[in-house]
Structures are given as C-alpha cells and as structure tokens.
BAMARMAR-557128 format. One line per 3 residues: their letters; for each residue x, z, y of C-alpha. Coordinates in steps of 0.25 Angstrom, whole numbers, padded with zeros to 4 digits. Each point is the difference from the previous one (the first is absolute). Layout:
# residues N
a) X,Z,Y ~ ...;
END
This chain:
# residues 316
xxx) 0302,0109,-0916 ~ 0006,0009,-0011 ~ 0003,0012,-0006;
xxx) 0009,0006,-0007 ~ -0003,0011,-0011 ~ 0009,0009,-0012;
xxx) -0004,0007,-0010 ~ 0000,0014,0002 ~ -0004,0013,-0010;
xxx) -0010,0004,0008 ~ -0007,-0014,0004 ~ 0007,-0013,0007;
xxx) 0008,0001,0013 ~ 0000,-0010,0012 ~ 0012,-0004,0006;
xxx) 0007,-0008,0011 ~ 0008,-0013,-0002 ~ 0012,0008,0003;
xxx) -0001,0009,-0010 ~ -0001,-0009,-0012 ~ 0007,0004,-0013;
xxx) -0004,-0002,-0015 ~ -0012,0001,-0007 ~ -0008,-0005,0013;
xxx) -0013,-0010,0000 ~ -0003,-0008,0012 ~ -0011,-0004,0002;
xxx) -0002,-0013,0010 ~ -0014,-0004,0005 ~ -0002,-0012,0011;
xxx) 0013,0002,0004 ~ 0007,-0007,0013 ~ 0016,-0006,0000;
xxx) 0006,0009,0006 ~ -0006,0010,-0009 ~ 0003,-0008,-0015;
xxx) 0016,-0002,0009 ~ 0001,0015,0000 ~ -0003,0003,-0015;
xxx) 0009,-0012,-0005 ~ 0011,0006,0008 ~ -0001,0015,-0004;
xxx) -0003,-0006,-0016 ~ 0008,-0010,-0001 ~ -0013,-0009,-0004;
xxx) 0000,-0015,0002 ~ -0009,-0002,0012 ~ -0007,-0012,-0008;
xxx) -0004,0009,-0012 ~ -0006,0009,0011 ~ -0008,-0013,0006;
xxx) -0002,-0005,-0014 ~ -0014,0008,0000 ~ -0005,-0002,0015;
xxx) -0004,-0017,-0003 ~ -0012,0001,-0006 ~ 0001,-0014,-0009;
xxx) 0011,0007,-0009 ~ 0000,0000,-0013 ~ 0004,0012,-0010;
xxx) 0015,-0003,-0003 ~ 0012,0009,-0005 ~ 0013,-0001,0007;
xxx) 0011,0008,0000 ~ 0016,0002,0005 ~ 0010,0009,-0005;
xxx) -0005,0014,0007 ~ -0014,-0002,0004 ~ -0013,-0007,-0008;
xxx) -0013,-0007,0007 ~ -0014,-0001,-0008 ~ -0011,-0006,0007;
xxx) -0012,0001,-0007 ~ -0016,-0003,0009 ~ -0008,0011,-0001;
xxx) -0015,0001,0003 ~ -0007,0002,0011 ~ -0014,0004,0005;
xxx) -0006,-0005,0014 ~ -0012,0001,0006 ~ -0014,-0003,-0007;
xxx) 0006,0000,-0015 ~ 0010,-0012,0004 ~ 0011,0002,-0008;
xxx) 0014,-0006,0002 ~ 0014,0000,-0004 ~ 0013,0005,0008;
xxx) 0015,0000,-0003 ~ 0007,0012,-0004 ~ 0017,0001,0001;
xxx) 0005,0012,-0008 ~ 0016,0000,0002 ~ 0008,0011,-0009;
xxx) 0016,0003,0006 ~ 0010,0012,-0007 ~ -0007,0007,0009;
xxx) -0014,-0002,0004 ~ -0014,-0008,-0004 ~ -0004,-0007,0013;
xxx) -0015,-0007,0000 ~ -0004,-0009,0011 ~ -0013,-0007,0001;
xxx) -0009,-0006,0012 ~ -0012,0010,0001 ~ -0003,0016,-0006;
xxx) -0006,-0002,-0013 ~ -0007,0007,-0012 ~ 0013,0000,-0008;
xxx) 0010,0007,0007 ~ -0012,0009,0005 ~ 0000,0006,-0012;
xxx) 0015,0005,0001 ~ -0004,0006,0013 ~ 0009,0015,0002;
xxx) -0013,0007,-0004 ~ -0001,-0006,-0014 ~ 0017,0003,-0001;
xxx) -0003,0006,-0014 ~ -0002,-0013,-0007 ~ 0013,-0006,0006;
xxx) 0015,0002,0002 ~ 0008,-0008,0011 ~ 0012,0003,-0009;
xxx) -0005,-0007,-0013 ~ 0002,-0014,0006 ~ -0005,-0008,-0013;
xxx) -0012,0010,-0003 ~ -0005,-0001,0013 ~ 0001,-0015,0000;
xxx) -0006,-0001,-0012 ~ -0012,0009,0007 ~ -0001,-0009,0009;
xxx) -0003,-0012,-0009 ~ -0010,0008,-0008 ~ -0008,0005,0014;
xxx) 0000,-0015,0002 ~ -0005,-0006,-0013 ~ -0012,0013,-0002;
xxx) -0004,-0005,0015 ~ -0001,-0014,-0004 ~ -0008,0005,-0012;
xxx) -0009,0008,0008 ~ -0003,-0010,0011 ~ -0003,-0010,-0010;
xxx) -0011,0008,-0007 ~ -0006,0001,0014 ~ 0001,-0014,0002;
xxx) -0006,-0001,-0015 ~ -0011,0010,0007 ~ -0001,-0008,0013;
xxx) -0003,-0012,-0009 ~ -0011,0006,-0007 ~ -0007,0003,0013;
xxx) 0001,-0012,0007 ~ -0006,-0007,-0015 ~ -0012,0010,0002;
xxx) -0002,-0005,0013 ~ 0004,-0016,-0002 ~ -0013,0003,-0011;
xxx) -0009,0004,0011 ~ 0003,-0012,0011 ~ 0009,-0010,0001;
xxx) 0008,0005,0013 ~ 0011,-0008,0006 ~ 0007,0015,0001;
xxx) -0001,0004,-0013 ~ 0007,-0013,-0004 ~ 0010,0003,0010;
xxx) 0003,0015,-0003 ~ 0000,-0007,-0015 ~ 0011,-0010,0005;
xxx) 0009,0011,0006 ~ -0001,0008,-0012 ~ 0005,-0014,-0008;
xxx) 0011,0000,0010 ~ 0006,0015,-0001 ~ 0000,-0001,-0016;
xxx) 0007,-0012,0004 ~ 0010,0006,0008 ~ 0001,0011,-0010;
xxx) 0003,-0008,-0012 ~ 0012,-0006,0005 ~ 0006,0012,0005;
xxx) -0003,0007,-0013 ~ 0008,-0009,-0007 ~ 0010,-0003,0010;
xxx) 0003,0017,-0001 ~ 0000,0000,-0016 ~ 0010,-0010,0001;
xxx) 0008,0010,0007 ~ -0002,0012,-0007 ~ 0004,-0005,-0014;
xxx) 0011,-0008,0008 ~ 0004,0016,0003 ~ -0002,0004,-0015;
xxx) 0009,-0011,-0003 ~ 0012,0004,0011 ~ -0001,0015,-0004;
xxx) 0012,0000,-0007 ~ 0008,-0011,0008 ~ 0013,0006,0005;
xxx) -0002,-0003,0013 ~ -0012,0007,0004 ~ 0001,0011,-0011;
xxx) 0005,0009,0014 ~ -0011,-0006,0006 ~ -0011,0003,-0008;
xxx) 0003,0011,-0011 ~ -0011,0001,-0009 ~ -0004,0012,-0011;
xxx) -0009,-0001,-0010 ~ -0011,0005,0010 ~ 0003,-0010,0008;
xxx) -0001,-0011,-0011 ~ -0014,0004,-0003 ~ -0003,0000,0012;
xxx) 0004,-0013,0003 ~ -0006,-0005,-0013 ~ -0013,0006,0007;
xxx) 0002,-0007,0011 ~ 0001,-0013,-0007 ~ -0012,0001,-0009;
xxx) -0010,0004,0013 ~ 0005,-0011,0006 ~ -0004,-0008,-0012;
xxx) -0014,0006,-0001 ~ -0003,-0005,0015 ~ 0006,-0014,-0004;
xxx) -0012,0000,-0012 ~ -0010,0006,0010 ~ 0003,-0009,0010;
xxx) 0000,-0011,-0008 ~ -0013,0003,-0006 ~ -0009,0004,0011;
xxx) 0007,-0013,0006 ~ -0007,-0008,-0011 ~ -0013,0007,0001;
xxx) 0001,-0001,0016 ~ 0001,-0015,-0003 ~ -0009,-0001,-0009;
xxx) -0012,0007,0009 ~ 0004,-0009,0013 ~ -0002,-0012,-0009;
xxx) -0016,0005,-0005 ~ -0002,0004,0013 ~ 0003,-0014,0004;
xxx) -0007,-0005,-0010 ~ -0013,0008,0002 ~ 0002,-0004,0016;
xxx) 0001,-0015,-0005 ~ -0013,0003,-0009 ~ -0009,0006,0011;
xxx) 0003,-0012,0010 ~ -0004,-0009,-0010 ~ -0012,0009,-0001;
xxx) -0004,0000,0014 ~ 0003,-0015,0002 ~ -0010,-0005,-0014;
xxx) -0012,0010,0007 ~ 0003,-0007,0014 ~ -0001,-0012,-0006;
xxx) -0012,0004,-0008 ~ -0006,0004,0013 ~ 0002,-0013,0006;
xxx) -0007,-0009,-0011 ~ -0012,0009,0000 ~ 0001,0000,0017;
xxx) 0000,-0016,0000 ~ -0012,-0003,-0009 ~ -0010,0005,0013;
xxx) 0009,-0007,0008 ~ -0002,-0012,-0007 ~ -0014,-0002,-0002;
xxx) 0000,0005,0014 ~ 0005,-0012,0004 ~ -0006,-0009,-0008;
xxx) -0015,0005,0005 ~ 0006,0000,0015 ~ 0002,-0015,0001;
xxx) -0008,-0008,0007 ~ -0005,-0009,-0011 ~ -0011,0002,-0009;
xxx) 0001,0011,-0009 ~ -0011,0008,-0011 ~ -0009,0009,0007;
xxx) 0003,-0005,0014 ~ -0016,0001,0000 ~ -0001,0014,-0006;
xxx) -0002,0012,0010 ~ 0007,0008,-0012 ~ 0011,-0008,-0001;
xxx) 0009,0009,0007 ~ -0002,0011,-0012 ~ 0000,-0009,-0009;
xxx) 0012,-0007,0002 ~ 0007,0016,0001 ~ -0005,0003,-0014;
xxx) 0006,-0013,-0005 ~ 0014,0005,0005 ~ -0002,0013,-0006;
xxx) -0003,-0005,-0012 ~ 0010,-0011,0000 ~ 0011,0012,0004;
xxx) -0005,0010,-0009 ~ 0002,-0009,-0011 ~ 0013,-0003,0004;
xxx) 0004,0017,0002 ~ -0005,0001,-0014 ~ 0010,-0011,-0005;
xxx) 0012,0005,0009 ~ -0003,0015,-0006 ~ 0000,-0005,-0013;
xxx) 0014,-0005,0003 ~ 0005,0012,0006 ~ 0001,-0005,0015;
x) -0007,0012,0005;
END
C-alpha cells in the first residue's frame, strides 16, 4: 500500500502514480512487488533501496548514487501489553521526491498525517527528513521513560511476591532496552555521518541544508544522544534490580530450606524415643501404668530444649 501526498497552500494533496511531479512524498507501508516495481519505475528509485527497509534484521546504513540517497534508520515501536520493539525505517530522497517505506503504520510518520500539514512541507526535502529523525529519537525518549515507569511497577510488585510473571515482564523490559540501545546507536551513527556529508559535493543536490536545517539536525543528534544515556542507564539499574531480586530469591530459599530442616530435627526426637521404648526388649517404666505420659513429656522436654537451641541460631 501507498500514497502519494504534495504540499499545497491550503493543506496537502493526494495523488495518483500517474500524476507524480516534484516536491511529492510517497509514502510506502507493507507494500507488495508489484507495487515497490511500479514506483521504481515512475521515480527512477533502485528497486533494492525500496526493499532495503521491508527485512527486518537491517541495520541503519547510508547509501547513495549520483541522483538519489537512501537512510535507513530503526525506529520504535509499541505492541500490545507495553511490549516495545524495533522496526526498519527506509527514507530515499530523488531531485524530485522524499519516498519512505517501511513494513508496518507507525507512530512516526503518524505524525506527518495531511491533518497536521502545518508542521511540514513535501517540498523541503532536508527539513522534513530531518523531521523525521527528530519524531523518531523524542519517541524513543518517551517509550523509554515508560519503560523506566514500567520498571518501577513491576519493583513495587517483585517487593510484594516473588511471581514467576513479574520476573518475566522484568525480562522483557531487559530485552527492549536491549533492542533500543543498539538501534540508538546504530541511528547516531548515522545522523552525525549526515552532518558530516552535508557539504560533500555529491549529495549537496540531494540534501540542501540552511541553517534551520543544521539546527535541526544538531537536535536530532543531541536527542538521540540523551536516549543513548537513558538507555544506558535504566540498563544498569534494570541489571542491577534483576541481580537483588535474584539474590533475595536465593535468600529466601535457603530460608525455607534451614526452617524444614529445623522442623525435621525437632520432628525426629519423638520419633526416636519412640522407637527406642517400642522395642521388644526390656525398657524403664515398662512396669509403670504412666509410662505412656511420662515417656511424651520426656520428648517434649527433649525437643523443647532443642527448639530453644535452634531459635537461638536463627533456624526458626
């Protein structure tokens, strides 16, 4: 699926594949082959910069030919129950036209929906790429803090009871700062690689840039920064709280096990004497029509004398 949009004075227009002229965006989402064939050949875009985005193991990368410039950067993604995930995004800028292309809808290009066409111009190529970038890197910022908020739920109830589902929600809020981190660096390597081509002659018809445009960029690079730190850090705390929880799980195992076997010394004194007056030799008060009582208060005092050295050693 795609469409195509323009700028207009009075909003953004929608148009055909027929009617493509300058200044135009395209906009590619979960596209088919036949669909990605006909763009390449009405923009003159290399069919593999227009796949580039759709495998979803790439990695952020800058290539570029003579007329036309691909930057794949991963952008986040939200998915059910506060699972959070990371998905190629391929933005390729002609003479003529930005095209982006990427396997499902998501929050960042949602943003440069025809209803919000005040915030950006298909026309200013470098300025809405730069848009781009900077939708992407305050959206990592703010998934991370929910993941930071996430964390500090699940420590609330891990304090409560140890739950096999806590840990697990735990583990995959590990996982996604995980994922983040690496495509956080991988897109800051690419953003400073464009600060660094912004005034190579061969992509200076490509990407013009104006001194908006810098600081923009330079916005760009220092958000994406600021989630590299973020990310980093709540990654070392996240660390940190799985190995005390492990620890405090270790801890009350070995708890449990020295009261069991606490239990068990105190349980096999009775059992014992038990024994010893159930055998069929003589034994002291066989004669004594209290022996029955007297033999239980012996075990009781036996144990109890044995509790109150195991309470003294913590066992209970």
């Amino acid at each position: 699926m795609y469409k195509i949009y323009k700028s207009c004075a009075d909003g953004v227009d929608e148009l055909m594949l027929n009617q493509i002229e300058k200044g135009i965006w395209i906009d590619i989402t979960s596209p088919s082959l036949e669909e990605l064939t006909e763009i390449s050949a009405a923009t003159g875009v290399q069919l593999d910069y227009l796949t580039a985005a759709l495998d979803d193991e790439e990695k952020s990368r800058i290539e570029w030919e003579e007329d036309q410039i691909l930057i794949l950067i991963d952008i986040p993604l939200l998915r059910s129950n506060n699972d959070y995930d990371t998905l190629p995004l391929g933005i390729i800028i002609t003479a003529n036209c930005i095209i982006t292309v990427c396997l499902e809808v998501n929050a960042v290009l949602a943003d440069f929906a025809p209803a919000n066409h005040r915030s950006f111009s298909t026309f200013k190529k470098t300025r809405f790429l730069f848009q781009i970038l900077y939708k992407s890197a305050t959206l990592y910022l703010k998934y991370i803090r929910n993941i930071n908020r996430r964390t500090d739920e699940l420590e609330q109830h891990l304090r409560k009871s140890m739950e096999n589902a806590e840990l697990f929600n735990l583990l995959d809020v590990q996982k996604s700062l995980t994922f983040f981190s690496a495509s956080l660096r991988s897109n800051y390597i690419v953003t400073e690689k464009i600060l660094r081509l912004r005034s190579t002659n061969q992509l200076q018809h490509l990407i013009k840039m104006y001194e908006e445009d810098e600081d923009l960029l330079e916005d760009v690079i220092i958000e994406y920064k600021q989630a590299i730190d973020m990310v980093e850090m709540y990654s070392h705390i996240l660390n940190s709280m799985m190995e005390v929880f492990a620890s405090i799980i270790n801890n009350n195992m070995n708890l449990v096990m020295k009261f069991l076997a606490g239990i068990t010394i105190l349980l096999a004194i009775p059992t014992v004497l038990s024994g010893l007056w159930g055998m069929n030799v003589p034994v002291p008060f066989a004669g004594n029509e209290y022996a029955f009582f007297i033999i239980v208060a012996i075990a009781a005092a036996v144990a109890g004398t044995f509790a109150y050295f195991l309470w003294k050693k913590h066992m209970f």
